[in-house]
DOTORVO-854798 format. One line per 4 residues: their letters; for each residue y, z, x of C-alpha. Coordinates in Angstrom, 1 decimal. Layout:
<rs>
A	Y:Z:X ~ ...
</rs>
This chain:
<rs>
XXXX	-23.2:-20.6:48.8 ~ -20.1:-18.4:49.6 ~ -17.8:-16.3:47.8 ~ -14.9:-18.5:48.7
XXXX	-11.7:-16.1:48.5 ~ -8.2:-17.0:50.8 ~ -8.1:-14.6:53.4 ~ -5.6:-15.5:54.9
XXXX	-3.1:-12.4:53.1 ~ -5.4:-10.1:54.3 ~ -5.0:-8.1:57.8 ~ -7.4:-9.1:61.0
XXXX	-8.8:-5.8:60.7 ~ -9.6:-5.9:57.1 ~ -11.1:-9.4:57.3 ~ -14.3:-8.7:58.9
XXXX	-15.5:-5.6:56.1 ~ -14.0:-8.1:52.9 ~ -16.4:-10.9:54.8 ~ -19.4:-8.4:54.9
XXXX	-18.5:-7.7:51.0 ~ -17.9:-11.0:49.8 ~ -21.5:-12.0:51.1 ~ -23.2:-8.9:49.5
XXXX	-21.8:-9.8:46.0 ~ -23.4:-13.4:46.9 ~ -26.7:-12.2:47.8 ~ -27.0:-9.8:44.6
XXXX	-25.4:-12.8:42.5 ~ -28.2:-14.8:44.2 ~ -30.8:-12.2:43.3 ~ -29.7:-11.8:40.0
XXXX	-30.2:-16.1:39.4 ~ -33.7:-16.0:40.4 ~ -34.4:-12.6:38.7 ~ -36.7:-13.2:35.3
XXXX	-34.8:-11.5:32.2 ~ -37.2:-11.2:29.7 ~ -35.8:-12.4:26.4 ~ -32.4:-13.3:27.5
XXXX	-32.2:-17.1:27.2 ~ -31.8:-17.1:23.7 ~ -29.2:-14.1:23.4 ~ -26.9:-13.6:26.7
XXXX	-25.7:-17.0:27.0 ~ -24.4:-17.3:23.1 ~ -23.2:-13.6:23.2 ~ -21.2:-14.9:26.1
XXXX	-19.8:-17.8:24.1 ~ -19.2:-16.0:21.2 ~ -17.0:-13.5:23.1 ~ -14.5:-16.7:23.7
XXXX	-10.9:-16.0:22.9 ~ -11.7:-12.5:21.6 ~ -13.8:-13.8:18.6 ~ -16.6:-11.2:19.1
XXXX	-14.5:-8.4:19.2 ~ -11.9:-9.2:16.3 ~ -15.3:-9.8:13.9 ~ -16.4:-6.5:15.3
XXXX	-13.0:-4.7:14.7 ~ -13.3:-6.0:11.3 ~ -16.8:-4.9:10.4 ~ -15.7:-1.4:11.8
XXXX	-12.8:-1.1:10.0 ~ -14.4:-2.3:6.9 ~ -16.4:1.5:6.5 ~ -13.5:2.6:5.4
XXXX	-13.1:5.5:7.0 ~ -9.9:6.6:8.9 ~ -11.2:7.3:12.2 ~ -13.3:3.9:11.8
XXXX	-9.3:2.0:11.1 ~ -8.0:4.1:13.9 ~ -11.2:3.4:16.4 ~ -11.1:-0.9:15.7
XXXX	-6.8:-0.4:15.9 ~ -7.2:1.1:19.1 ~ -9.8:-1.3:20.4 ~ -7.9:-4.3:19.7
XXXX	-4.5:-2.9:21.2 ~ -6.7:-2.3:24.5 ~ -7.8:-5.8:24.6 ~ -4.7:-7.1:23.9
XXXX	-3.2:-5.2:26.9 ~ -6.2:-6.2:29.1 ~ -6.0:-9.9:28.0 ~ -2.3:-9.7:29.0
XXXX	-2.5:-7.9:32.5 ~ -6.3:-10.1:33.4 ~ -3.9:-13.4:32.4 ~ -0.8:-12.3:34.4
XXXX	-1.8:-10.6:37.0 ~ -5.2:-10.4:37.8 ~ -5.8:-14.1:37.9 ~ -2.7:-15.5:39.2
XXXX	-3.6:-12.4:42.5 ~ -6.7:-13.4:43.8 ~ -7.5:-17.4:43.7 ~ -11.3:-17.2:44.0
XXXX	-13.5:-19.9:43.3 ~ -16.3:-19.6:40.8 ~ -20.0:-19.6:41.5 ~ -22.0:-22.6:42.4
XXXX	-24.2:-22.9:40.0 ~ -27.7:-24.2:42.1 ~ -29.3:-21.7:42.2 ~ -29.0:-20.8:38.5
XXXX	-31.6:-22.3:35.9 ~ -29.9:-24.8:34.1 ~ -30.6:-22.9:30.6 ~ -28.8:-20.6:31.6
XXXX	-25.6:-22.0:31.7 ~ -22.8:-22.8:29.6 ~ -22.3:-25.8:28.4 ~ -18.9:-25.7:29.0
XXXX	-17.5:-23.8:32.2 ~ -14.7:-22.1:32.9 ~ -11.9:-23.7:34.6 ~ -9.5:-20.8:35.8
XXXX	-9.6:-18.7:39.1 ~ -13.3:-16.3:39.3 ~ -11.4:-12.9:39.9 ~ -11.4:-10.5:37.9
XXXX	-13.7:-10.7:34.8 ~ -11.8:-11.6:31.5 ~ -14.5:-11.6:29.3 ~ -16.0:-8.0:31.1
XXXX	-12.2:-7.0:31.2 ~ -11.9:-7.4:27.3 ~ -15.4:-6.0:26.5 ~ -14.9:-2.8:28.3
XXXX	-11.5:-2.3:27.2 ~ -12.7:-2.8:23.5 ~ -15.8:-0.3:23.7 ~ -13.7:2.3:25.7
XXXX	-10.8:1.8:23.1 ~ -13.2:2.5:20.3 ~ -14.7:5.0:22.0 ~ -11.6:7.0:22.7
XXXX	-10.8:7.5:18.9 ~ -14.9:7.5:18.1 ~ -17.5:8.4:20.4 ~ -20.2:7.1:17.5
XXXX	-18.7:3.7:16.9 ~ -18.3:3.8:20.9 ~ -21.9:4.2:21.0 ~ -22.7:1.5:18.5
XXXX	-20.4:-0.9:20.5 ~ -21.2:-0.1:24.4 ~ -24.4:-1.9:24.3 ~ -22.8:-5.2:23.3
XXXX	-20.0:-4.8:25.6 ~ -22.1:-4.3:28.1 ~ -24.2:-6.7:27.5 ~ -21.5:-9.8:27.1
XXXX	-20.1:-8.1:30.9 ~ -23.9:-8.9:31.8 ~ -23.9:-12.4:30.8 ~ -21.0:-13.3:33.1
XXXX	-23.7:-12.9:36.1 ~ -26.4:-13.9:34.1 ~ -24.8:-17.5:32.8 ~ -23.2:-18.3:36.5
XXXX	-19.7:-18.0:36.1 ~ -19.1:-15.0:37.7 ~ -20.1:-13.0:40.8 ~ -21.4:-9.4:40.0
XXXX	-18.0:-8.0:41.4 ~ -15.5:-10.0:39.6 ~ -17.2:-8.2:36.1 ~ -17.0:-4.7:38.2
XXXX	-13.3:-5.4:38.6 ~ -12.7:-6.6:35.0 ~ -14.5:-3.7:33.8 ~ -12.6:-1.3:35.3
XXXX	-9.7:-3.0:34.5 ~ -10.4:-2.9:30.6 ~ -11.2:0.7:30.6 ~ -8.0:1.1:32.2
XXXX	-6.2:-0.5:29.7 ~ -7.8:1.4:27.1 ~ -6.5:5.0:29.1 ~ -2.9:3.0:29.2
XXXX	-3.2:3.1:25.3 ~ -4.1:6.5:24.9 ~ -1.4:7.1:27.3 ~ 0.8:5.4:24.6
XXXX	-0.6:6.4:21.7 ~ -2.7:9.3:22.2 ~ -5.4:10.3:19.6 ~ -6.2:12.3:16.9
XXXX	-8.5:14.5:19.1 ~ -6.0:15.0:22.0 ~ -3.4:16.6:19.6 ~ -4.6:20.5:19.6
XXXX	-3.3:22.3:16.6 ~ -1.9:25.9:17.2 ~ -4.2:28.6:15.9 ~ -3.4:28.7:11.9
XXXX	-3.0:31.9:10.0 ~ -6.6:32.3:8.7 ~ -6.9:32.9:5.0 ~ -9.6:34.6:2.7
XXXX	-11.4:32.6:0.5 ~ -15.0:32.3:-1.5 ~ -17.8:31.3:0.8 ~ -19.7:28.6:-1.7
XXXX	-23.1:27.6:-0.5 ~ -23.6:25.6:-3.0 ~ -20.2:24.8:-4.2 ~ -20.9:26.8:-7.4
XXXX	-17.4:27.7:-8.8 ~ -15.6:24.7:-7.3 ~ -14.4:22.2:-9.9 ~ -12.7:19.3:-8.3
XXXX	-10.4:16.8:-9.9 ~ -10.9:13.2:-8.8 ~ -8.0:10.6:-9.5 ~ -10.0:7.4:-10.4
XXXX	-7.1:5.2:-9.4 ~ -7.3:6.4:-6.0 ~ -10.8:4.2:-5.6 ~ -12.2:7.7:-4.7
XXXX	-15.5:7.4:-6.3 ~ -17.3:7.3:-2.5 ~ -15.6:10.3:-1.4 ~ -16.8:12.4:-4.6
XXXX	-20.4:11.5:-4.3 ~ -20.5:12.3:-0.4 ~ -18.9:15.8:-1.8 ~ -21.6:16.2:-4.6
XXXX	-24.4:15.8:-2.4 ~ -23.0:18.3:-0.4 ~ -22.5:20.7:-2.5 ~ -24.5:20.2:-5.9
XXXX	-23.7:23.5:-7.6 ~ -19.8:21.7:-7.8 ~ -18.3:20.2:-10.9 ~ -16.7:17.3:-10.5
XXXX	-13.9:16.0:-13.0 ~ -12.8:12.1:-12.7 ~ -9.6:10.9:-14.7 ~ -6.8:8.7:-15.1
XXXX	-3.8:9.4:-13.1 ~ -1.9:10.1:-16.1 ~ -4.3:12.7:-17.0 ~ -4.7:14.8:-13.7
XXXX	-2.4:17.2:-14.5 ~ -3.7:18.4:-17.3 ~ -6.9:18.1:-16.1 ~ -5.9:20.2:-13.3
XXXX	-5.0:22.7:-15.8 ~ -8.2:23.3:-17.6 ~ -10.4:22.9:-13.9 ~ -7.9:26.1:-13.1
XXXX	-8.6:28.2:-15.7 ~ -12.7:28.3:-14.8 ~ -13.3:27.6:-11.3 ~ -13.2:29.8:-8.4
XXXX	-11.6:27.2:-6.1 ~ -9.7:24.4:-6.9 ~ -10.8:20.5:-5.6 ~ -9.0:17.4:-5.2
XXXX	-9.6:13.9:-4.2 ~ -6.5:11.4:-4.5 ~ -3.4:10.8:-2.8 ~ -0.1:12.8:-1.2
XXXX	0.4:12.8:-5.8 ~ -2.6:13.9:-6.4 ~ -2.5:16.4:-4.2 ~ 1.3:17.6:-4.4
XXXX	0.2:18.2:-8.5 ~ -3.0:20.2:-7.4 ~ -1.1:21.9:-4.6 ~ 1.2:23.1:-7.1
XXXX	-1.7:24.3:-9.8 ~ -3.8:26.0:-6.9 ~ 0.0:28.6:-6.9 ~ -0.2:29.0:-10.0
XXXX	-3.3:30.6:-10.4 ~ -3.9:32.0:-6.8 ~ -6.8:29.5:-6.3 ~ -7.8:28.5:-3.0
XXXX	-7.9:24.1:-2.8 ~ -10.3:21.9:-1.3 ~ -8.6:18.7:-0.5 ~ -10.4:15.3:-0.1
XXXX	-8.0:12.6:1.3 ~ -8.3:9.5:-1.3 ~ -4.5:7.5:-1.5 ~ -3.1:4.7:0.8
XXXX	-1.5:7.4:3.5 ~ -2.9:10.9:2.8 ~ -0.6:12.5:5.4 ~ -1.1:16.1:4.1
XXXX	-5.2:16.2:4.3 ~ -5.1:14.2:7.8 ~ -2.7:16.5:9.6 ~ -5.0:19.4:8.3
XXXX	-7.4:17.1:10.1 ~ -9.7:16.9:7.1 ~ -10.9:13.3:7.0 ~ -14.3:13.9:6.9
XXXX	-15.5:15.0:3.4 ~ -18.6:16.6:4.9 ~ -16.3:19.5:7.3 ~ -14.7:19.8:3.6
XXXX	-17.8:21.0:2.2 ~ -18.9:23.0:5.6 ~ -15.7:24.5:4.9 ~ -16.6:25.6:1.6
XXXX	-19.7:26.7:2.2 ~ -18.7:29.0:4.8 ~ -15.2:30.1:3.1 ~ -13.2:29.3:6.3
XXXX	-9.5:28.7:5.0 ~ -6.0:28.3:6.7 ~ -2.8:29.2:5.0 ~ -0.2:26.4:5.2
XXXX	3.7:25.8:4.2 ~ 4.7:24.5:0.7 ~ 8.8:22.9:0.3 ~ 10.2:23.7:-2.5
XXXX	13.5:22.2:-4.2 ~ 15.4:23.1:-7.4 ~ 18.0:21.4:-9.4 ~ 19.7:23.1:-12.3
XXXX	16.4:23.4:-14.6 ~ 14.3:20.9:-12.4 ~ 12.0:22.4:-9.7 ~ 9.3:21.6:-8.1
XXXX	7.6:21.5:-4.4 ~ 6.3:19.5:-1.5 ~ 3.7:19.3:1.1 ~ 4.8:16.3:3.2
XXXX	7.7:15.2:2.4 ~ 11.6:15.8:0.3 ~ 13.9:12.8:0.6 ~ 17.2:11.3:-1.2
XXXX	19.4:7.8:-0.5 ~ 17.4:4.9:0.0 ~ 13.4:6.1:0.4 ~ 13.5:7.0:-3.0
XXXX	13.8:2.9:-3.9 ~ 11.5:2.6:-1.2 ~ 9.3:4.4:-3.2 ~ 9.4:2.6:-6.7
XXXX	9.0:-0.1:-4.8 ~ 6.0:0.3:-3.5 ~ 4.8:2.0:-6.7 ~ 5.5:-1.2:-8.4
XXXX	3.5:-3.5:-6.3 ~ 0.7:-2.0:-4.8 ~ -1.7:-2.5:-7.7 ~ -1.2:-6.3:-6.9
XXXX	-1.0:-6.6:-3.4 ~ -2.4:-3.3:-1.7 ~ -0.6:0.0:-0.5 ~ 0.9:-1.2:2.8
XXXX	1.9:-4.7:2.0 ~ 3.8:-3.0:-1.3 ~ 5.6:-0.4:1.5 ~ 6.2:-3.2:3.7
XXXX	8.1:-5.1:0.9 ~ 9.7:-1.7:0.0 ~ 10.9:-1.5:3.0 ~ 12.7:-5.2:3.1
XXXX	14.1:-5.1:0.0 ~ 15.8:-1.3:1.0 ~ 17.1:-3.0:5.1 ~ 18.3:-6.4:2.9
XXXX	20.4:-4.9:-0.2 ~ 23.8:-4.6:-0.5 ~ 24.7:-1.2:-2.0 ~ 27.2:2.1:-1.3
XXXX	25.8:5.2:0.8 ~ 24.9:8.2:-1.1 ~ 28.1:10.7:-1.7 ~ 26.6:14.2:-0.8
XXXX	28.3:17.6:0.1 ~ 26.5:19.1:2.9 ~ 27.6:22.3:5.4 ~ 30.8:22.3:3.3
XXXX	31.9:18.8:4.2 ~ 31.3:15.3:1.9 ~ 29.1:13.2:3.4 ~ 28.1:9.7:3.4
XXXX	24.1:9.2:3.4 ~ 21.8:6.2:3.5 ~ 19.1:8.9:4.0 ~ 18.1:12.4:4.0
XXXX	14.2:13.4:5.0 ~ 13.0:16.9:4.6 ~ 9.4:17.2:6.1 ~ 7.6:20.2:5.6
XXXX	6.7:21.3:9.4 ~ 8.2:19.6:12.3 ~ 7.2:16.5:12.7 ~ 6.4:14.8:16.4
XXXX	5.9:11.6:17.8 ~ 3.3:11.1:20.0 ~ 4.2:8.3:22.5 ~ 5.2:5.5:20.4
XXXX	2.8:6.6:17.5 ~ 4.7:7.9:14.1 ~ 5.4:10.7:13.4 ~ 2.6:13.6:13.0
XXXX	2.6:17.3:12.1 ~ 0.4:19.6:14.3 ~ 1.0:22.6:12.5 ~ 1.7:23.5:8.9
XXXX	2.8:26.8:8.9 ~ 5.6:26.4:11.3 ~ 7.8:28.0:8.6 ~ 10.2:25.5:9.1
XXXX	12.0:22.5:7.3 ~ 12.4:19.1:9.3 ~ 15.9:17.8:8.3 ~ 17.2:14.5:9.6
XXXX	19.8:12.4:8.5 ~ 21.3:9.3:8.5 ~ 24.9:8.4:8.1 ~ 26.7:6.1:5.9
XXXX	28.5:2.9:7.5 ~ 28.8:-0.8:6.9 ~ 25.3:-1.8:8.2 ~ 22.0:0.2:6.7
XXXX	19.5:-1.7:8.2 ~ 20.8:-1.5:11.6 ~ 21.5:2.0:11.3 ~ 17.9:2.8:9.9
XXXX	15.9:1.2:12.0 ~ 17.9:2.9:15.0 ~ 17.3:6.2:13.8 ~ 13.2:5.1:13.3
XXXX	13.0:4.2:17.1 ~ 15.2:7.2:18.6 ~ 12.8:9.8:16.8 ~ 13.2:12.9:15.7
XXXX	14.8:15.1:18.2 ~ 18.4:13.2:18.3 ~ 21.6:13.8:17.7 ~ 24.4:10.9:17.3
XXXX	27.4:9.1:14.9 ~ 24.5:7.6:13.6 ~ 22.0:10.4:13.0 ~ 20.9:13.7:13.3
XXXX	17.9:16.2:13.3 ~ 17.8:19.9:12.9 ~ 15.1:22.7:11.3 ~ 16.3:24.7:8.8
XXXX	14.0:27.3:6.3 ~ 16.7:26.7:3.7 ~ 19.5:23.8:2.8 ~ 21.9:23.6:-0.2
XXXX	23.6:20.0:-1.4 ~ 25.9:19.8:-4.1 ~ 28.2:17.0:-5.5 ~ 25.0:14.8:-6.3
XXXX	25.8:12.2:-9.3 ~ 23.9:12.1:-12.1 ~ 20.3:10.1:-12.0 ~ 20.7:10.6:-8.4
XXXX	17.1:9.3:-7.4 ~ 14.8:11.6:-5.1 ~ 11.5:11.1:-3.6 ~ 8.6:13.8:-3.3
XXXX	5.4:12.9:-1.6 ~ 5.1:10.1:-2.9 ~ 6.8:10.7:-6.5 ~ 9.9:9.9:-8.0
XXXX	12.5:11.6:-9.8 ~ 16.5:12.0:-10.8 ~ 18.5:15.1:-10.1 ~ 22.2:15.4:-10.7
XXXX	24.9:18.6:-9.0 ~ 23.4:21.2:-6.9 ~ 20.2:20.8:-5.4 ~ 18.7:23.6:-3.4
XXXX	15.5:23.0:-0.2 ~ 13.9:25.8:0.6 ~ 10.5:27.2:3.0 ~ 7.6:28.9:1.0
XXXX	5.9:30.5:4.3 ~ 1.9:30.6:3.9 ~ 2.3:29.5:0.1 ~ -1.1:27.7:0.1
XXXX	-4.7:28.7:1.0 ~ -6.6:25.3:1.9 ~ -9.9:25.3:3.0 ~ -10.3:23.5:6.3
XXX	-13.2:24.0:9.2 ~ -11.6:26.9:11.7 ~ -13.4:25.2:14.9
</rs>
């Protein structure tokens, strides 16, 4: 049997070594046929099947994704965009590159083999191309889940040689391939744990080993129930308060006036009410990520409810940037996000649905129903000239993009506002989604960014709608945006 390549590309003097190769990956694929593997009839061969088209690694993206954690949803996203890249370049490139023929099978034992075989070209490995690029994917975002899912990447890469349809090199090269891909995607889309935050103004707070003096409000619509009971087990000596979302203000309120430290678990709502409560009354605030987005706990980086608690324990604290905005007798402030024009209808939107259809299917349908209606731009005076608006975003911090990833802030006490606009013309949508894929550092007819500490609009008509982390209101005349520098103490892990 021979490793039956066309050599006829390759130089005179490279022929001779690429001989002497190809018939060392024969002899170890010959070795590796009449080598016993104890306990591998039964397993490698369906592993290998079941890896077909993907399957494999979409059910395990799935069952990943399903511990609902965010690093987990970030870990099986990332794997599956690496296979898909691998997939793409294996089917394009690799294959159509180097026309090698497949093993013959007589010196494997026949129940070992497939029952169907592969008819495309031997070189490189798909099936070891998509495994690896999965498992490094996940791996990249979450070296745990990496570790759950290495052994059965490797393992379906092992079957290739063991089932006869591949020589031991093809699933070398398709290996390295995949864990290529999965680099390319980081590349792209780089992680969580590439993004180093600058060093944050450290803040005092109460060390509480047991959580004694922490009372922490839980909204119940926020499904946060898992997160609280994590929380409790951490720190028993805590109180914790569940409610309705109509009643977490209040709530808020009384947990205030008797605790030491002020908790929450809900989403950007939640927490914009219990930001605002923790200024009040000079409390420090422990915040537990529990809505659809949560953008205000995960760029603090707290995701994990047990560095919450390790926080707490120890009394390690950062001091971060509040917005604040103030029209005629209305005030009130933000941690993410200010915004007037058409996110505000975005908004109700996707307030209005997502108790029926889920969070991001509600924002997605938010989102047509803003790009497809036919409506005037927003009329607002702004630097002393009126202005037409379809939007107006004020993030608290600069926000970045990350390759093509969204948006992100890596520091919250940048003292700075985030202001980009959008102007008014005859076509929303097209303008919109232009300004969504330039980013935020451009400047054009179209749109514009800038930071500011401090911005002023006037002329607004009455019932004006604006948008606040995730809450909606209506504001009329003059409507001031300003930087509260180090406003908040949150308690976050300092390594």
């Amino acid at each position: 049997m021979s490793a039956d390549v066309d050599l006829t590309a390759v130089p005179k003097s490279g022929r001779r070594a690429l001989r002497a190769l190809l018939a060392a990956d024969t002899r170890l694929f010959e070795a590796a046929a009449a080598w016993h593997w104890p306990g591998a009839e039964r397993v490698l061969p369906r592993l290998s099947r079941s890896a077909n088209h993907g399957v494999l690694w979409f059910a395990t993206a799935a069952a990943i994704a399903a511990s609902r954690t965010p690093r987990a949803r970030r870990a099986a996203t990332r794997g599956i965009a690496s296979l898909s890249l691998a997939s793409v370049t294996i089917n394009t490139l690799g294959k159509r590159s180097v026309r090698r023929a497949r093993p013959v099978l007589d010196t494997v034992p026949a129940v070992r083999q497939l029952k169907r075989q592969p008819i495309t070209t031997s070189f490189p490995s798909g099936h070891a191309a998509s495994a690896a690029a999965f498992a490094a994917g996940v791996a990249l975002e979450s070296p745990r889940w990496g570790a759950v899912v290495a052994p059965v990447a490797f393992s379906v890469a092992a079957s290739r040689v063991y089932t006869g349809v591949h020589f031991p090199s093809d699933v070398l090269a398709g290996a390295a391939l995949g864990a290529g891909a999965a680099f390319a995607v980081r590349g792209l889309v780089p992680t969580r744990a590439q993004i180093t935050p600058p060093p944050r103004p450290r803040a005092e707070a109460p060390a509480l080993p047991e959580g004694e003096g922490l009372v922490v409000v839980a909204n119940r619509a926020s499904g946060s129930s898992d997160r609280v009971r994590v929380l409790q087990a951490a720190l028993p000596g805590a109180e914790i308060v569940e409610c309705e979302p109509q009643d977490v203000p209040a709530e808020l309120e009384k947990a205030a006036a008797r605790a030491r430290a002020l908790g929450v678990c809900g989403g950007d709502g939640t927490v914009n009410a219990a930001a605002a409560t923790a200024m009040r009354h000079g409390l420090p605030l422990a915040v537990l990520p529990g809505g659809t987005l949560n953008h205000f706990a995960y760029d603090l980086r707290l995701e994990d409810e047990r560095k919450v608690a390790d926080a707490v324990r120890a009394g390690e604290a950062v001091r971060v940037d509040v917005g604040r905005f103030a029209a005629g007798r209305q005030e009130g402030i933000f941690v993410n996000t200010f915004s007037l024009g058409v996110y505000p209808e975005l908004v109700r939107v996707r307030e209005r649905w997502s108790k029926r259809i889920g969070g991001w299917p509600a924002g997605l349908l938010g989102a047509m129903k803003v790009l497809r209606a036919d409506r005037h731009p927003l009329e607002v005076e702004l630097g002393g000239r009126q202005r037409p608006l379809w939007l107006l975003f004020v993030g608290n911090g600069m926000y970045h993009r990350m390759g093509l990833a969204p948006g992100r802030r890596t520091d919250l006490a940048d003292g700075l506002l985030d202001v980009r606009v959008v102007h008014g013309s005859r076509r929303p949508a097209l303008r919109l989604l232009a300004a969504a894929a330039a980013g935020p550092l451009t400047r054009s007819p179209a749109h514009a960014a800038v930071q500011l500490n401090r911005l002023r609009l006037t002329g607004l008509a009455p019932g004006t709608p604006l948008a606040y982390d995730g809450e909606v209101t209506e504001v009329e005349g003059d409507v001031l945006v300003e930087k509260l520098p180090e406003a908040l103490t949150v308690y976050r892990p300092l390594s």
